[in-house]
VOSETOR-53009 format. One record per atom (N, C-alpha, C): residue number from 1; residue in one letter; atom name; x, y, z. Coordinates in pm, whole numbers. Example, Ala and Ser with C-alpha at 12.3 -4.5 7.8 and 13.67 -1.06 7.14 Angstrom:
BEGIN
<1, 'a', 'N', <1319, -569, 780>>
<1, 'a', 'CA', <1230, -450, 780>>
<1, 'a', 'C', <1320, -330, 780>>
<2, 's', 'N', <1285, -225, 708>>
<2, 's', 'CA', <1367, -106, 714>>
<2, 's', 'C', <1290, 3, 787>>
***
This chain:
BEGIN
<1, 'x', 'N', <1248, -1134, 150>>
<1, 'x', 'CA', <1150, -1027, 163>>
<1, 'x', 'C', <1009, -1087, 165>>
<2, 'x', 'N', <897, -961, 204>>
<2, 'x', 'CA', <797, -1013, 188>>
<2, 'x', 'C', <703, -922, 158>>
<3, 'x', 'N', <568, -955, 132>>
<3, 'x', 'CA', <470, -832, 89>>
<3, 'x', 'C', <467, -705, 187>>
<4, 'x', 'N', <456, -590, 161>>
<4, 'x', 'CA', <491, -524, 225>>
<4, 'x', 'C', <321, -488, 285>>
<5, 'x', 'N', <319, -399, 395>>
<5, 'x', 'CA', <171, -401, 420>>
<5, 'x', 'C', <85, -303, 314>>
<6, 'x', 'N', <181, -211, 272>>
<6, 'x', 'CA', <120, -145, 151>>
<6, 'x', 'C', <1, -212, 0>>
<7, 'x', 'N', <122, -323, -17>>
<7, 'x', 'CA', <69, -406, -103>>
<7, 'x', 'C', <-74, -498, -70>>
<8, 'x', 'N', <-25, -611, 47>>
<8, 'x', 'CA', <-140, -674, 112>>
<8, 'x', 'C', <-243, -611, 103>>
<9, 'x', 'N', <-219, -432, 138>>
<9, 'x', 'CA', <-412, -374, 199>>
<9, 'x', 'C', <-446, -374, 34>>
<10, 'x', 'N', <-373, -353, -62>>
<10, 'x', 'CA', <-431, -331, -203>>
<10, 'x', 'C', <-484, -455, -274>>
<11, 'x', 'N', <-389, -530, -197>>
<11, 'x', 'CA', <-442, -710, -245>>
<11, 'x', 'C', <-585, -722, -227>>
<12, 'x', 'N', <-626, -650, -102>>
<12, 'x', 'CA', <-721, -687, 8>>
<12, 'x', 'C', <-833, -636, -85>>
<13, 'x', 'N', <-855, -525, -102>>
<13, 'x', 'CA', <-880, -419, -167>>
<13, 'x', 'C', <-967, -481, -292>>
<14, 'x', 'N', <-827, -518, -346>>
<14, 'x', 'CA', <-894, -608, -516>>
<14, 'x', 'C', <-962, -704, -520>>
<15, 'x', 'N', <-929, -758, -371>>
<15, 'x', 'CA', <-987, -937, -365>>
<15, 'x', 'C', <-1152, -878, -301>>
<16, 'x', 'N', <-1196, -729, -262>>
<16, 'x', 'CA', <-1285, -727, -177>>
<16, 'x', 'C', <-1326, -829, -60>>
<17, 'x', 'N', <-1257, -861, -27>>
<17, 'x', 'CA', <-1234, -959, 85>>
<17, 'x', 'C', <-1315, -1096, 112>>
<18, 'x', 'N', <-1241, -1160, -21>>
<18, 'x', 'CA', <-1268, -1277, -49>>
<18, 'x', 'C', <-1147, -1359, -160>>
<19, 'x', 'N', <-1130, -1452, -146>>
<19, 'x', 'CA', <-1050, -1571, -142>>
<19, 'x', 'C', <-1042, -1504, -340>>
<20, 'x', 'N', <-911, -1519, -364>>
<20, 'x', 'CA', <-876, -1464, -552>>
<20, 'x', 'C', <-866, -1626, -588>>
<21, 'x', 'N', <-884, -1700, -497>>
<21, 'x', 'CA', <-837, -1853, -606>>
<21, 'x', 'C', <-916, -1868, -720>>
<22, 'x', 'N', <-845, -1901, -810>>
<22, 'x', 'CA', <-928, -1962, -954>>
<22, 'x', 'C', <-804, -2086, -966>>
<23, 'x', 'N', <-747, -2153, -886>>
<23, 'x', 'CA', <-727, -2302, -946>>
<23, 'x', 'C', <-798, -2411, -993>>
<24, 'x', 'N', <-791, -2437, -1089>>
<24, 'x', 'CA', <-852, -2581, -1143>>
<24, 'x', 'C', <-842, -2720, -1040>>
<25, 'x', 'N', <-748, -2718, -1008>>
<25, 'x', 'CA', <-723, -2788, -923>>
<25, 'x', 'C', <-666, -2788, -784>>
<26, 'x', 'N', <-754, -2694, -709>>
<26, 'x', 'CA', <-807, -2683, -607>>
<26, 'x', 'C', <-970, -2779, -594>>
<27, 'x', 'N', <-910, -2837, -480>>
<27, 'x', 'CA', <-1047, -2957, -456>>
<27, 'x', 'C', <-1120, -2861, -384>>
<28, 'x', 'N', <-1132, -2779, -287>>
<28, 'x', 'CA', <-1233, -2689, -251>>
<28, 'x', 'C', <-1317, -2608, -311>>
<29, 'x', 'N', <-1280, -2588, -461>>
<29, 'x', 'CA', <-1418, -2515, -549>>
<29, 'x', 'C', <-1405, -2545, -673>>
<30, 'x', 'N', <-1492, -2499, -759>>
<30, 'x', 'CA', <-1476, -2500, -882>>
<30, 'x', 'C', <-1507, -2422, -905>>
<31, 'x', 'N', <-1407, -2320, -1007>>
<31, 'x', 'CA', <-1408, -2174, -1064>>
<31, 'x', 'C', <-1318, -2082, -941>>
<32, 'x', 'N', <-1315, -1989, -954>>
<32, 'x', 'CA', <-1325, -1872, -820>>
<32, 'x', 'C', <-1365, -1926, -696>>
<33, 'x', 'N', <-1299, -1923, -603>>
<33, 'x', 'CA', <-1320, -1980, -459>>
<33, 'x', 'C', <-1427, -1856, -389>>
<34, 'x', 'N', <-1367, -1748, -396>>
<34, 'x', 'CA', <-1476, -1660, -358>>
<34, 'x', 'C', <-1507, -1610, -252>>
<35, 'x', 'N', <-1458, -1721, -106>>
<35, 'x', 'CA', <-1481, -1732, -3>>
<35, 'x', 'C', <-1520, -1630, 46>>
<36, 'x', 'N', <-1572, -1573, 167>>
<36, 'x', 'CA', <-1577, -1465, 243>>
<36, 'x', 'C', <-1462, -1446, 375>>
<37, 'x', 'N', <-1381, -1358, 394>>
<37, 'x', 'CA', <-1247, -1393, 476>>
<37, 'x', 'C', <-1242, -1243, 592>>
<38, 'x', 'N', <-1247, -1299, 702>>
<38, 'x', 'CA', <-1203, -1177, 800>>
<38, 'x', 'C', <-1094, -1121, 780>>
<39, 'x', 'N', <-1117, -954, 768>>
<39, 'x', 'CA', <-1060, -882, 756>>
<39, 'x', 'C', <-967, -835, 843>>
<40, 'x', 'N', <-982, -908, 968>>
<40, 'x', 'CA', <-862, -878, 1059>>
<40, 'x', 'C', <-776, -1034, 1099>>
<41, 'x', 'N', <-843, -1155, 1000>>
<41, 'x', 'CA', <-764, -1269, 981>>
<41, 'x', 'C', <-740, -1324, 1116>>
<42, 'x', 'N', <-834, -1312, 1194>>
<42, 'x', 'CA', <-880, -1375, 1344>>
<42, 'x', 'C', <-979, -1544, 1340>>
<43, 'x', 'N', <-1080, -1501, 1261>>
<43, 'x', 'CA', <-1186, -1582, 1244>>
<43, 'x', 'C', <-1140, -1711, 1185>>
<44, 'x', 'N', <-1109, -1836, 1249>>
<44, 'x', 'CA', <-1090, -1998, 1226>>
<44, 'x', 'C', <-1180, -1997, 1116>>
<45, 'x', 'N', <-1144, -2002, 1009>>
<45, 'x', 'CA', <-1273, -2087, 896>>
<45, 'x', 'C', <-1264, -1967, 809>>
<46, 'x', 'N', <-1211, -1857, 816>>
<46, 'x', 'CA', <-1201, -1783, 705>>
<46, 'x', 'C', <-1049, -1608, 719>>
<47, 'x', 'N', <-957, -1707, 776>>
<47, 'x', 'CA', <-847, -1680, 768>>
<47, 'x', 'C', <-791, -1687, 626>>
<48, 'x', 'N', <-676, -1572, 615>>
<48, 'x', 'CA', <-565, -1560, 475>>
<48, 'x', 'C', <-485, -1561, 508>>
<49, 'x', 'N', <-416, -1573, 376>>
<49, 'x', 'CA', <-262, -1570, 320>>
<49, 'x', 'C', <-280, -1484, 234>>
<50, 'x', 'N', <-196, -1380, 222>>
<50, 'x', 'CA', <-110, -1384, 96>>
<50, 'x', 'C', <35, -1406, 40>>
<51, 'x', 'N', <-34, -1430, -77>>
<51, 'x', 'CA', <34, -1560, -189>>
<51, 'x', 'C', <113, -1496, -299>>
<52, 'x', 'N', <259, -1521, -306>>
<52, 'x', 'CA', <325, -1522, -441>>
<52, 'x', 'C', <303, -1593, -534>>
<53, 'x', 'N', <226, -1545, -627>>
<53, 'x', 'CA', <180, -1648, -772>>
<53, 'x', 'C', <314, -1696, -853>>
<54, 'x', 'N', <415, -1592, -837>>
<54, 'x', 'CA', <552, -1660, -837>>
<54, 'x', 'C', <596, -1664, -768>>
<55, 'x', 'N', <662, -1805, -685>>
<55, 'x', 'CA', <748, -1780, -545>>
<55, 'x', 'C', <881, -1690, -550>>
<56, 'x', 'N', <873, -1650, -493>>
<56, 'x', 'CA', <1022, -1547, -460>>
<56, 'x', 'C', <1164, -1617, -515>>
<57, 'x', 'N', <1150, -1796, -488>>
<57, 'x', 'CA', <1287, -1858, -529>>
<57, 'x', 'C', <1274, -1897, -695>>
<58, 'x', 'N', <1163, -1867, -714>>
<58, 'x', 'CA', <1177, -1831, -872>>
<58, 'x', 'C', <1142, -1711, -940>>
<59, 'x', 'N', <1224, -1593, -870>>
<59, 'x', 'CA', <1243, -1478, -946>>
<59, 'x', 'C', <1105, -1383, -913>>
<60, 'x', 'N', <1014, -1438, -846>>
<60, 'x', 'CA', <877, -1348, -793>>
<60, 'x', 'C', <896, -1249, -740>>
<61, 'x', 'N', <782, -1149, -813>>
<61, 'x', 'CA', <814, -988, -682>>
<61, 'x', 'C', <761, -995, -563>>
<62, 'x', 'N', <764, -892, -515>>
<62, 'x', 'CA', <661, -849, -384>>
<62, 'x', 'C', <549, -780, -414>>
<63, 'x', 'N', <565, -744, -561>>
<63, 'x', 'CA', <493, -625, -606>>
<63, 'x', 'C', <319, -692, -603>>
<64, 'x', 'N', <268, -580, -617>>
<64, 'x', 'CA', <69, -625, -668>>
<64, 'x', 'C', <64, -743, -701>>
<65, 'x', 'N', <119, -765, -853>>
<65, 'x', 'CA', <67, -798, -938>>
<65, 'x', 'C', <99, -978, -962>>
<66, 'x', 'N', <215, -996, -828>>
<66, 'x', 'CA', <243, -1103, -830>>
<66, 'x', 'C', <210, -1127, -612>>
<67, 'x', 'N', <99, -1020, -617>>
<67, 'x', 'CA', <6, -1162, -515>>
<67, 'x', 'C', <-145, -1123, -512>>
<68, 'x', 'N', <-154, -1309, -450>>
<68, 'x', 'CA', <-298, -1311, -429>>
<68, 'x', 'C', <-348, -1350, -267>>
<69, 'x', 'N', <-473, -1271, -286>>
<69, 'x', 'CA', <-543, -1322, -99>>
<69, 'x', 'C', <-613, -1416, -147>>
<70, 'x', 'N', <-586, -1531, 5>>
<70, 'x', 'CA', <-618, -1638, -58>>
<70, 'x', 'C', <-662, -1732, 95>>
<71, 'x', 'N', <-783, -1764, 65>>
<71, 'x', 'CA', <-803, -1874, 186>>
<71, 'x', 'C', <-722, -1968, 227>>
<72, 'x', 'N', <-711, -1972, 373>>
<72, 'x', 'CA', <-567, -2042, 424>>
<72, 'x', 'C', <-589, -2226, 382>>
<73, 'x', 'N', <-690, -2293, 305>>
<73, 'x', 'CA', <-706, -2400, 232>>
<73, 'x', 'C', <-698, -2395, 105>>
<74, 'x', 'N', <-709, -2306, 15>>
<74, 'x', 'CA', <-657, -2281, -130>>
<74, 'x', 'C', <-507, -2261, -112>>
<75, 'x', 'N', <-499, -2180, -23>>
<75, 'x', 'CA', <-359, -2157, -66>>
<75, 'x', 'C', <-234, -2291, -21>>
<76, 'x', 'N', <-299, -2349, 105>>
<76, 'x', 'CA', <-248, -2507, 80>>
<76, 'x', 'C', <-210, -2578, -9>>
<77, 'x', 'N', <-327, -2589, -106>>
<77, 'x', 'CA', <-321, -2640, -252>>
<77, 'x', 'C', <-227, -2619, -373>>
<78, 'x', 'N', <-151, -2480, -316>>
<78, 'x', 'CA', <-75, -2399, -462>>
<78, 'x', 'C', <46, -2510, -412>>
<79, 'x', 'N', <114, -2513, -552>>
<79, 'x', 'CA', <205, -2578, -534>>
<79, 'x', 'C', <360, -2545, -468>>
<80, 'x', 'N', <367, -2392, -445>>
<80, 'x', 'CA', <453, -2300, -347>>
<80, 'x', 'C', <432, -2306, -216>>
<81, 'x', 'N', <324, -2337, -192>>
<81, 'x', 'CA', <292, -2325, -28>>
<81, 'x', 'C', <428, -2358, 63>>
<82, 'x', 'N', <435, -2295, 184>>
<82, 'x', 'CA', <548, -2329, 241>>
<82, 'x', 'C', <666, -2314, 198>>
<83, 'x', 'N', <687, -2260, 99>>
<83, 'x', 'CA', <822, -2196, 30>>
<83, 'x', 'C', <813, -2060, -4>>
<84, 'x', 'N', <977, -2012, 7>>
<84, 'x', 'CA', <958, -1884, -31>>
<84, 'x', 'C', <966, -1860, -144>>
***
């Protein structure tokens, strides 16, 4: 499965349309990434993902509360990337 579009627009919503990263170790920021991200996820340089903070193959929902919008270079960084 995957986020449903219901969820995503609420993701969208919360993130006010900007990047939810707060990894420590993410080399692209320190603190909150913050980014500013097109809302129709066209624009090279500030394209998303959204992200299972738990991946799905370890028991993650689809639900809210387990995703984040996330610049398509933070979310590189998570250690799920590319997995479901």
């Amino acid at each position: 499965m995957s986020f449903s579009p219901e969820v995503i627009n609420a993701a969208w919503k919360r993130a006010g349309g900007r990047c939810e990263c707060i990894l420590a170790t993410c080399p692209s920021h320190g603190g909150r990434c913050n980014k500013a991200l097109d809302p129709q996820n066209r624009t090279e340089g500030m394209k998303w993902h959204a992200h299972h903070v738990v991946s799905q193959s370890a028991g993650g929902s689809d639900g809210l509360q387990n995703c984040l919008i996330l610049c398509v270079p933070c979310h590189e960084h998570t250690k799920s990337y590319g997995r479901s």
